[in-house]
MMTF fields as JSON, N, C-alpha, C and O atoms, coordinates in Angstrom:
{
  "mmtfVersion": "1.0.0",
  "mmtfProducer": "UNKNOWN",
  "numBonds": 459,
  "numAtoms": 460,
  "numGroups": 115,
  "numChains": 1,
  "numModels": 1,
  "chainsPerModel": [1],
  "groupsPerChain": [115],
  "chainIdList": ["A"],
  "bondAtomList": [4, 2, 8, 6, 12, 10, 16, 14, 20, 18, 24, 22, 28, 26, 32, 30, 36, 34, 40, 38, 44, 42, 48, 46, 52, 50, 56, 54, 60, 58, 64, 62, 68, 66, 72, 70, 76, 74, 80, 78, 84, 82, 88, 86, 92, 90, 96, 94, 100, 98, 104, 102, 108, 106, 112, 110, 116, 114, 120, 118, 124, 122, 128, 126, 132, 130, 136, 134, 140, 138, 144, 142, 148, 146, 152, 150, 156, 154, 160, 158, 164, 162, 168, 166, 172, 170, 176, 174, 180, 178, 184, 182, 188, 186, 192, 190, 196, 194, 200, 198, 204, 202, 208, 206, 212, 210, 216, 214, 220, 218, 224, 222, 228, 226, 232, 230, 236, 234, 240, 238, 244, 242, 248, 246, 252, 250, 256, 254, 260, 258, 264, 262, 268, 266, 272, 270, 276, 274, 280, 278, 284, 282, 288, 286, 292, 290, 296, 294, 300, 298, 304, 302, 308, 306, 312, 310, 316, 314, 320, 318, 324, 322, 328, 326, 332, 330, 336, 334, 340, 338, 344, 342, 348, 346, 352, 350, 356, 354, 360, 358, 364, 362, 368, 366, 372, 370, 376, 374, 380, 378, 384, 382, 388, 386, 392, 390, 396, 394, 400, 398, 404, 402, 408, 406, 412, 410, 416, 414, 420, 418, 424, 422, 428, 426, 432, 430, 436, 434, 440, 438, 444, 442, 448, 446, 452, 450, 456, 454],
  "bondOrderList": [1, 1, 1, 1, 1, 1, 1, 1, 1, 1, 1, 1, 1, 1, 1, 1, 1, 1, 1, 1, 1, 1, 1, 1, 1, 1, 1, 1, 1, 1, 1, 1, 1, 1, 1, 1, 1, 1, 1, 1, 1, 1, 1, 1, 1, 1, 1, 1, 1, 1, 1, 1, 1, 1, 1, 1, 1, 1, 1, 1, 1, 1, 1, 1, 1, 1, 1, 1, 1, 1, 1, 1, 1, 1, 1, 1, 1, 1, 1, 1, 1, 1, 1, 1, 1, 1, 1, 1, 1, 1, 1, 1, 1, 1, 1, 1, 1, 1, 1, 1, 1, 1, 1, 1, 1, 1, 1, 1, 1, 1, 1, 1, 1, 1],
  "groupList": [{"groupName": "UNK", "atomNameList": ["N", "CA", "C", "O"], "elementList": ["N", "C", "C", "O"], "formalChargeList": [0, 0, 0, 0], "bondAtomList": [1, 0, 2, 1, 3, 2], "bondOrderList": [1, 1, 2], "singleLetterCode": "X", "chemCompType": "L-PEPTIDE LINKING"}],
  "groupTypeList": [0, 0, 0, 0, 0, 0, 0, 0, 0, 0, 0, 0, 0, 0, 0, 0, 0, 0, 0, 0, 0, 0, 0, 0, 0, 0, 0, 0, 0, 0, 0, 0, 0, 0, 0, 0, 0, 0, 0, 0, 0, 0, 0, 0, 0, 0, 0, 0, 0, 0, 0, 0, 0, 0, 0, 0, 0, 0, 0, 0, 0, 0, 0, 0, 0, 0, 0, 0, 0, 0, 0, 0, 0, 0, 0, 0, 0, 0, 0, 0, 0, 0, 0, 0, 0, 0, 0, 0, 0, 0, 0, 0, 0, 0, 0, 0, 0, 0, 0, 0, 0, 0, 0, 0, 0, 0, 0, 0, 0, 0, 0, 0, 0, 0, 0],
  "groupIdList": [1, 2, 3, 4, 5, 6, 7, 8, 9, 10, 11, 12, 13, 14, 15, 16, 17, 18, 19, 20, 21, 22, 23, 24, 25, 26, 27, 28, 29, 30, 31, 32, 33, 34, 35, 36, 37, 38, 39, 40, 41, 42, 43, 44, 45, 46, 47, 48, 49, 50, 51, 52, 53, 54, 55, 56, 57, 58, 59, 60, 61, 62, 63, 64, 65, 66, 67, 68, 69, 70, 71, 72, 73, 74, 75, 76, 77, 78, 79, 80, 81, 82, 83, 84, 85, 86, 87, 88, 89, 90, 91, 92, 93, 94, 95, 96, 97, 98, 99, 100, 101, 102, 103, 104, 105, 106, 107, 108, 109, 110, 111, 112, 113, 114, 115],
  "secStructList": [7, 7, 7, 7, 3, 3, 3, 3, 3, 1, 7, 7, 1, 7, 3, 3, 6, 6, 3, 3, 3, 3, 3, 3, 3, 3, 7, 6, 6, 7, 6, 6, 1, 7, 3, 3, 3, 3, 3, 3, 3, 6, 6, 3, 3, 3, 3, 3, 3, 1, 1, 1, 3, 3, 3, 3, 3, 3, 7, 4, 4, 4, 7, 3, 3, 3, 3, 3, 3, 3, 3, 3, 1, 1, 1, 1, 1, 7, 5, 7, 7, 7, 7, 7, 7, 3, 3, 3, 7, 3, 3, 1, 7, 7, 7, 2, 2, 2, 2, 2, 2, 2, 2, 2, 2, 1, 1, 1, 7, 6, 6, 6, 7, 7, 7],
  "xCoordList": [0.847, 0.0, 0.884, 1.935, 0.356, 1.173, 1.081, 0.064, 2.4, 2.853, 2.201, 2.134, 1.745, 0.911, 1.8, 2.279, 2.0, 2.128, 1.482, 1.066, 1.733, 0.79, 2.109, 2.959, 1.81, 2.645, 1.748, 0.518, 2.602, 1.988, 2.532, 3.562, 1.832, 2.235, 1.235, 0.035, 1.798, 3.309, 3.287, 2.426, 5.336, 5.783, 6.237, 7.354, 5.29, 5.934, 5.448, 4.228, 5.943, 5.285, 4.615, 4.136, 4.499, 3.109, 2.376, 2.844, 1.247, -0.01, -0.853, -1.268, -1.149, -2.171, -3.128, -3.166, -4.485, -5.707, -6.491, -6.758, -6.917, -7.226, -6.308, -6.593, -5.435, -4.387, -4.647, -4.899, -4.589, -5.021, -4.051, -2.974, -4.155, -2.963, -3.445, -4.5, -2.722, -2.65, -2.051, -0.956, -2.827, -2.347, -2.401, -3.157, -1.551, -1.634, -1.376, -0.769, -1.803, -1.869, -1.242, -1.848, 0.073, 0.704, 0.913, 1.757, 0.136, 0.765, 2.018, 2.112, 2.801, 4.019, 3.994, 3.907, 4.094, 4.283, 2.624, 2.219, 1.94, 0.426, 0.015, -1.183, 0.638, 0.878, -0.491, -1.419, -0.47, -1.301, -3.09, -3.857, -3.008, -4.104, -4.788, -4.172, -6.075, -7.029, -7.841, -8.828, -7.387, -7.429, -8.898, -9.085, -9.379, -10.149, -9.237, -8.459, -9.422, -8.623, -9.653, -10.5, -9.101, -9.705, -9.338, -8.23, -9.654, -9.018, -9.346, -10.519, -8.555, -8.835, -7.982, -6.876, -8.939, -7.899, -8.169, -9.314, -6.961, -7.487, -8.262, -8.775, -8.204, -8.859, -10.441, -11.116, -10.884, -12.179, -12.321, -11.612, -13.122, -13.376, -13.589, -14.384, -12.959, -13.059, -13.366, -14.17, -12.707, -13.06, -12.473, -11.663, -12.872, -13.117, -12.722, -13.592, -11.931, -11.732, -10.939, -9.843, -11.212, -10.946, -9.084, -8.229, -9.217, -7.68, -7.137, -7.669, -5.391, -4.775, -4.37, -4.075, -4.537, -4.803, -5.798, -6.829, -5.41, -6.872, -6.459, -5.674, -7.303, -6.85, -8.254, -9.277, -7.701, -8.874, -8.176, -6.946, -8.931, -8.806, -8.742, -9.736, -7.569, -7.702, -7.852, -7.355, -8.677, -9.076, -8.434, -7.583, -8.633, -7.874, -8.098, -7.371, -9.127, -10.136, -9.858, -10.427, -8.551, -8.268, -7.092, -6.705, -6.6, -4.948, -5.52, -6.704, -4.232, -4.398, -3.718, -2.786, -3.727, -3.254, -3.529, -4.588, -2.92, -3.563, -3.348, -2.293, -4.085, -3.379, -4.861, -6.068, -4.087, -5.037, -4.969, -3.821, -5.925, -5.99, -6.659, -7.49, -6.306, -6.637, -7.547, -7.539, -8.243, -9.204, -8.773, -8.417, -9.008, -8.731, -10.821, -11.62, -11.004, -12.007, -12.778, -14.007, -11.86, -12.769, -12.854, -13.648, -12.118, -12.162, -12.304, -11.391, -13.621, -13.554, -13.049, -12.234, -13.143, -12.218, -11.203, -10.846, -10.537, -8.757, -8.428, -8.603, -8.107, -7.521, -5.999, -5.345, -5.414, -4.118, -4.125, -5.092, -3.287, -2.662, -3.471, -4.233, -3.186, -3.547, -1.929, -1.013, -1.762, -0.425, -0.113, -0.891, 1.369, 2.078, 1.193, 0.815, 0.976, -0.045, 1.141, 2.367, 0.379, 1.306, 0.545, -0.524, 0.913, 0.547, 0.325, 1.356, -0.998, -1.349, -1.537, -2.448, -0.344, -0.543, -1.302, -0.751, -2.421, -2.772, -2.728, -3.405, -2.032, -2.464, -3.326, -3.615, -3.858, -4.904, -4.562, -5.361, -3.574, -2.955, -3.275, -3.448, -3.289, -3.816, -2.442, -1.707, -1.835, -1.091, -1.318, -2.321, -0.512, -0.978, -1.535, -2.208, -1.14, -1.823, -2.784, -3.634, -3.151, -4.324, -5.827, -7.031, -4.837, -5.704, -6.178, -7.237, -5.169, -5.26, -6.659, -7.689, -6.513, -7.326, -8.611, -9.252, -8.913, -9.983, -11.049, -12.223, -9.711, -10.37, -10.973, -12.142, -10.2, -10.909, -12.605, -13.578, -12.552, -13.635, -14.877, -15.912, -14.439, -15.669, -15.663, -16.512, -15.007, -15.186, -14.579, -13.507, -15.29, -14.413, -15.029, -16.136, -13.994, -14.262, -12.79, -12.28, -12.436, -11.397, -11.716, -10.795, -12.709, -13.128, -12.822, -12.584, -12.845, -12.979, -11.561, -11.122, -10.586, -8.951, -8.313, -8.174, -7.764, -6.611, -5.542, -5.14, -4.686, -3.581, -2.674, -1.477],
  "yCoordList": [-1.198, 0.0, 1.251, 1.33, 2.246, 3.246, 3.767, 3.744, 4.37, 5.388, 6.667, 7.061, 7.312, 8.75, 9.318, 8.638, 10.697, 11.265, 13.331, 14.092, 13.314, 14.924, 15.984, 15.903, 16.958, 18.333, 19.677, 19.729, 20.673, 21.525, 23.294, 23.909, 23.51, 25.169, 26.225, 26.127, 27.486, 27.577, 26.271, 25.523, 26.334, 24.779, 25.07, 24.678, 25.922, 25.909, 25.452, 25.449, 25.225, 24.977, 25.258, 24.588, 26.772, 27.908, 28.158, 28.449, 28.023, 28.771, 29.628, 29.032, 30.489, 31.279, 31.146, 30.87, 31.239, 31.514, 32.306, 33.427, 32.09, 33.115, 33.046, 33.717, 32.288, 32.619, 31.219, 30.245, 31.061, 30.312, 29.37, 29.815, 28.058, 27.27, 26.005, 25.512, 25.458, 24.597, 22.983, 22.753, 22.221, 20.838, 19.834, 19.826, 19.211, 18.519, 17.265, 17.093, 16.359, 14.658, 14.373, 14.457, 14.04, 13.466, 11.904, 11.404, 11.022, 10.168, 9.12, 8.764, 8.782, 8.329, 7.262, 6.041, 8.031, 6.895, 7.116, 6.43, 8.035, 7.704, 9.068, 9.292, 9.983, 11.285, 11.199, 11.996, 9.876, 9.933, 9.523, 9.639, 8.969, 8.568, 9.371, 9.9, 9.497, 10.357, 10.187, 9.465, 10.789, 10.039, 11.161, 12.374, 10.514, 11.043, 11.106, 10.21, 12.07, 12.127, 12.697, 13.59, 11.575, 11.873, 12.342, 11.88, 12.828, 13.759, 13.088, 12.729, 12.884, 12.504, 13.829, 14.34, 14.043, 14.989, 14.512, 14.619, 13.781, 13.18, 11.65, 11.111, 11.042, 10.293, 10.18, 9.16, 11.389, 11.844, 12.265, 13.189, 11.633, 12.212, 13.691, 14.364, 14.051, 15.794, 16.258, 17.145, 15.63, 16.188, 15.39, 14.477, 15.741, 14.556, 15.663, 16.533, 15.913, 16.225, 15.898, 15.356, 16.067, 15.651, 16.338, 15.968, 17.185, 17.819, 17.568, 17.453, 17.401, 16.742, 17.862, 17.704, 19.523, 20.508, 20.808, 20.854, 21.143, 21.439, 22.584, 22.516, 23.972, 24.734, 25.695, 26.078, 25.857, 26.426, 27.329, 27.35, 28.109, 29.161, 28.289, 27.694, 28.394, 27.561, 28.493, 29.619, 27.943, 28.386, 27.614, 26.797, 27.692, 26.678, 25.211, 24.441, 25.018, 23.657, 23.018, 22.006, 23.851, 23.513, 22.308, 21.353, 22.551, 21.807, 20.293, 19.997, 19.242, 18.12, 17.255, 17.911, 16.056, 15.167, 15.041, 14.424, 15.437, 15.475, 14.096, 13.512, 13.692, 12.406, 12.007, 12.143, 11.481, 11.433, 10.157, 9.735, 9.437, 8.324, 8.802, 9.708, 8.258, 7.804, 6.914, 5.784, 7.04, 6.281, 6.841, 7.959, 5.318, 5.313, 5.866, 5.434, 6.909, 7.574, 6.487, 6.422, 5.548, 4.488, 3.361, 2.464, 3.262, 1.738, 2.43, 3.169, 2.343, 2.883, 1.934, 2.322, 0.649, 0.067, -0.335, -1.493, 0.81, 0.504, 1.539, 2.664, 1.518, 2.558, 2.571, 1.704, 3.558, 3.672, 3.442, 3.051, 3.651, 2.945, 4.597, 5.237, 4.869, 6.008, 6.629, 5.896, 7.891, 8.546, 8.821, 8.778, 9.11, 9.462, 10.696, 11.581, 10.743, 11.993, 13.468, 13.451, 14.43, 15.615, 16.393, 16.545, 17.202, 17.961, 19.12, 19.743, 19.991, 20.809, 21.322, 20.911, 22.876, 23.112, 24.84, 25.549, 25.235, 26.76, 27.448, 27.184, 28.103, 29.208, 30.28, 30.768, 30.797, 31.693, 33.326, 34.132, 33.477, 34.817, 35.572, 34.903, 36.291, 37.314, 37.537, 37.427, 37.938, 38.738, 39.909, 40.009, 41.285, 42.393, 43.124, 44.149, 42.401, 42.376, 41.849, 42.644, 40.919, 40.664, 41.319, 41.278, 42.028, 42.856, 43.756, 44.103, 44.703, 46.005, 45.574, 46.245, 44.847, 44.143, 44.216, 45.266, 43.301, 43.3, 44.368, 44.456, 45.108, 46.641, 47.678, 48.062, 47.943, 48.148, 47.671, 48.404, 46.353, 45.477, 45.927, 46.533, 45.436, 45.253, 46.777, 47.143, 47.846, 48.936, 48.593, 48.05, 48.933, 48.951, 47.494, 47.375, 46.393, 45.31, 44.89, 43.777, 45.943, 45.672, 44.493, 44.315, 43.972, 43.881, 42.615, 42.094, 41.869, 40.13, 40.461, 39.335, 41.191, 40.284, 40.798, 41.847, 38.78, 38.649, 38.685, 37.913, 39.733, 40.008, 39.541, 39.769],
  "zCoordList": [0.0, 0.0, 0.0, 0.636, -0.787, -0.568, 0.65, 1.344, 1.02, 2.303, 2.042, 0.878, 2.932, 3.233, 4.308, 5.215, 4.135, 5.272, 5.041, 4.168, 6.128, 5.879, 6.373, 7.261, 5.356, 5.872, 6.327, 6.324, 6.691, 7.288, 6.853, 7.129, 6.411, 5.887, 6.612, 6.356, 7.735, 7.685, 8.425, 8.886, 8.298, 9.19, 10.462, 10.802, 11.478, 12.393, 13.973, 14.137, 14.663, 16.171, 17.012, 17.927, 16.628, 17.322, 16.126, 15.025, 16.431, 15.334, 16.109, 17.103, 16.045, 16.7, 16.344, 15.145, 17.069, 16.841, 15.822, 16.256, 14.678, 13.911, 12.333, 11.341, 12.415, 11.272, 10.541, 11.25, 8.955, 7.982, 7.763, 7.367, 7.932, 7.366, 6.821, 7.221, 5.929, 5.036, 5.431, 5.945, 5.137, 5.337, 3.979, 3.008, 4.261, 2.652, 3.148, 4.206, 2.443, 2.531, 0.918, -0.151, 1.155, -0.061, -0.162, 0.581, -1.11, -1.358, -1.941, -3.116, -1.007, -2.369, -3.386, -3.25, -4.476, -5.507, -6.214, -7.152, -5.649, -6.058, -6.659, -6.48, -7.284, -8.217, -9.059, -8.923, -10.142, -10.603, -11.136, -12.092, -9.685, -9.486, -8.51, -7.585, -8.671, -8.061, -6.68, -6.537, -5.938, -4.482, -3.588, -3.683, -3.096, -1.91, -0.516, -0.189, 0.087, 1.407, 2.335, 2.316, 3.343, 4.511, 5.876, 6.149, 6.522, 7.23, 8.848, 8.952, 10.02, 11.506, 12.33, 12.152, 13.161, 14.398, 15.602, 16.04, 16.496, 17.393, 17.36, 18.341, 15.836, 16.194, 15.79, 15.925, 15.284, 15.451, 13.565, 13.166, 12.679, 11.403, 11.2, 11.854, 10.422, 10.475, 9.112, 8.824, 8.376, 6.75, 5.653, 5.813, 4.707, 3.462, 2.243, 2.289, 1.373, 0.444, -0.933, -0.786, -1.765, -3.162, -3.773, -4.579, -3.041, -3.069, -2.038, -0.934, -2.471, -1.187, 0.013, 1.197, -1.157, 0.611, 0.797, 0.126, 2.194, 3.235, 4.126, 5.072, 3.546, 4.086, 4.655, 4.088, 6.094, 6.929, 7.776, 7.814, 8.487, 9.246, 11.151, 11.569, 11.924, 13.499, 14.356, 14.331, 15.277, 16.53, 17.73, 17.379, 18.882, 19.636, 19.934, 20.562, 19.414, 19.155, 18.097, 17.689, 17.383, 16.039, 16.753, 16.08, 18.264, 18.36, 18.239, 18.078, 18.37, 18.042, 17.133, 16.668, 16.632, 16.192, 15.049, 14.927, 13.777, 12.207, 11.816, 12.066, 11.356, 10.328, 9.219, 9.42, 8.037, 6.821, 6.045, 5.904, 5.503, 4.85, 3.299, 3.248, 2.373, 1.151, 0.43, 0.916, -0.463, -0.952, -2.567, -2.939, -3.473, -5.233, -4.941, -4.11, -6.027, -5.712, -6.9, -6.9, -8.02, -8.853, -7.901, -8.183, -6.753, -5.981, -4.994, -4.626, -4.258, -2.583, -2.036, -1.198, -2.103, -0.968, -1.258, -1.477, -1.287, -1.964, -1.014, -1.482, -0.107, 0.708, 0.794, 0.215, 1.519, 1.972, 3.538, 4.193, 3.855, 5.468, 5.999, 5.275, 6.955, 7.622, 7.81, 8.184, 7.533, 7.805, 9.597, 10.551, 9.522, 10.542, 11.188, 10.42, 12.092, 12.461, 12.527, 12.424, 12.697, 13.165, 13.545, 12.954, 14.779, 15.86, 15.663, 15.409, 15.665, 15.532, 16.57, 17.289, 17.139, 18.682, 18.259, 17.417, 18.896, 18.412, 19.902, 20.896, 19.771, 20.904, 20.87, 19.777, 22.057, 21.989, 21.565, 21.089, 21.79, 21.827, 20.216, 19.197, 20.239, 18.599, 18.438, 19.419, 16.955, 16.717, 16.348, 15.643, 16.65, 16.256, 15.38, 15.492, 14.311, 13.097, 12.99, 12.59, 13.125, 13.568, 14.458, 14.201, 15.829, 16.161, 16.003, 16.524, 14.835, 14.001, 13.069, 13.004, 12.682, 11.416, 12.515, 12.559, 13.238, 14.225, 15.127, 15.49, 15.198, 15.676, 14.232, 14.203, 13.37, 11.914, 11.732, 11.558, 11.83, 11.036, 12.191, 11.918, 13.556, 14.707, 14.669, 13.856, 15.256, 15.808, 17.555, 17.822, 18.242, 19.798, 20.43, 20.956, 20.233, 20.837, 21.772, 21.9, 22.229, 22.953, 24.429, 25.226, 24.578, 25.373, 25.617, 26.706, 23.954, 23.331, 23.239, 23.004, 23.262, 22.665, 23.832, 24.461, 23.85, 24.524, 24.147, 23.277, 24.791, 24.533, 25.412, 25.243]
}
């Protein structure tokens, strides 16, 4: 069976709350065949998509354990193994930019950000 594993853009160890990032489920060796991917966090089904990124906006409910399996979208039961998981840690904290942006949009919600 082919090997899966998932990456993470940006690639780094803090994510904040609020900021957009990208996950991708690459298969090796499986380029050209057309895969369904499925998505676990924790363990728990989360999402199902036809492209191998998956890109959403995290909150802190976003942290957790990524990992993704494969399906031939002409053979559903042709799956792949389930990938190496990887750790999605979000912290709550805003970045300033972020809060600039926030105060703009709401008007005076100083009230909701933690700084």
């Amino acid at each position: 069976s082919n090997k899966v594993f998932v990456t993470q853009q940006p690639n780094r160890p803090q994510i904040f709350s609020g900021e957009t990032i990208t996950l991708t489920c690459e298969v090796q060796g499986g380029e050209t065949t057309e895969w369904t991917h499925e998505w676990r966090r924790s363990g728990t089904a989360v999402n199902q998509t036809h492209s191998k990124d998956w890109t959403f906006r995290v909150s802190e409910s976003s942290s957790g354990d990524y990992m993704c399996q494969c399906r031939r979208r002409d053979d559903w039961y042709s799956s792949t193994q389930w990938s190496e998981s990887i750790t999605l840690s979000v912290s709550a904290g805003v970045s300033f930019m972020n809060t600039a942006v926030q105060l703009q949009q709401n008007g005076p919600v100083f009230q909701e950000l933690k700084l």
